[in-house]
C-alpha positions in Angstrom: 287.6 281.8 103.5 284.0 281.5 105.2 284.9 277.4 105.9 288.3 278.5 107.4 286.9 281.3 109.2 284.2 278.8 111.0 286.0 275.5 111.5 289.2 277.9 112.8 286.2 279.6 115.5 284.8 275.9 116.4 288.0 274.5 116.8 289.3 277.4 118.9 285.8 277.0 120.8 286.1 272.9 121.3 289.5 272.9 121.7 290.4 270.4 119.3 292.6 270.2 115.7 291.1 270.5 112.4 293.1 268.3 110.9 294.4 270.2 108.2 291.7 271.3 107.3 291.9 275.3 108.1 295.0 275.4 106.0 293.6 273.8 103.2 290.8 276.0 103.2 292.4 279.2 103.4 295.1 278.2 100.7 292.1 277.7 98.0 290.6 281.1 99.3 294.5 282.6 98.7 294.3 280.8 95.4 290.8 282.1 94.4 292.2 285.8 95.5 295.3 285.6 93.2 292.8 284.4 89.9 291.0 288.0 91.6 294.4 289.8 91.7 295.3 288.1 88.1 291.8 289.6 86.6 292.0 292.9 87.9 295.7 293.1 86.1 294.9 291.6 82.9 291.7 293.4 82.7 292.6 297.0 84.2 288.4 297.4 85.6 287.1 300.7 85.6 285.6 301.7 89.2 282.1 300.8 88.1 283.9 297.1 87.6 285.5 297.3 90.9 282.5 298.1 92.6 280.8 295.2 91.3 283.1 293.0 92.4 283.0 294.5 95.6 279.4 294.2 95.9 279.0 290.8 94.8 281.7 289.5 97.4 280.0 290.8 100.2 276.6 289.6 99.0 278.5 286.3 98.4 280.0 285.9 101.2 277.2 286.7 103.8 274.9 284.2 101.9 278.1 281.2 101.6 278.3 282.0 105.5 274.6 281.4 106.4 274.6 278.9 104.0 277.5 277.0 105.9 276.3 277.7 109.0 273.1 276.0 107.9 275.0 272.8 106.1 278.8 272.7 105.9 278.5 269.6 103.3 276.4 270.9 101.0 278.6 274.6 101.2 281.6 272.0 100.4 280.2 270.4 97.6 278.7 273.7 96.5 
């Protein structure tokens, strides 16, 4: 999601294509979300659970996107 978001953002800002490239990455963030959506069935989490996961994401997230900002190719092979 944090690859799409950017490369969708520089390529709106450079006015150039990606290449494939946004849709790729947002179709492994939809298939990471339904493994997600899959757990949380399968599992049925209690709200402590949920929180976690909620917490972790954003804690994720904020450090993938710094961390992509910083070096895209090693976020990629990360």
């Amino acid at each position: 999601m944090v690859g799409g978001m950017l490369l969708h953002c520089k390529s709106l800002r450079k006015f150039e294509h990606s290449g494939g490239w946004i849709k790729a990455l947002l179709e492994e963030a939809e298939n990471e979300r339904m493994h997600l959506m899959t757990f949380m069935e399968v599992a049925q989490p209690r709200w402590y659970e949920r929180a976690l996961v909620f917490t972790v994401q954003g804690v994720f997230f904020n450090a993938y996107f710094l961390g992509y900002l910083i070096s895209p190719k090693f976020a990629h092979r990360m």
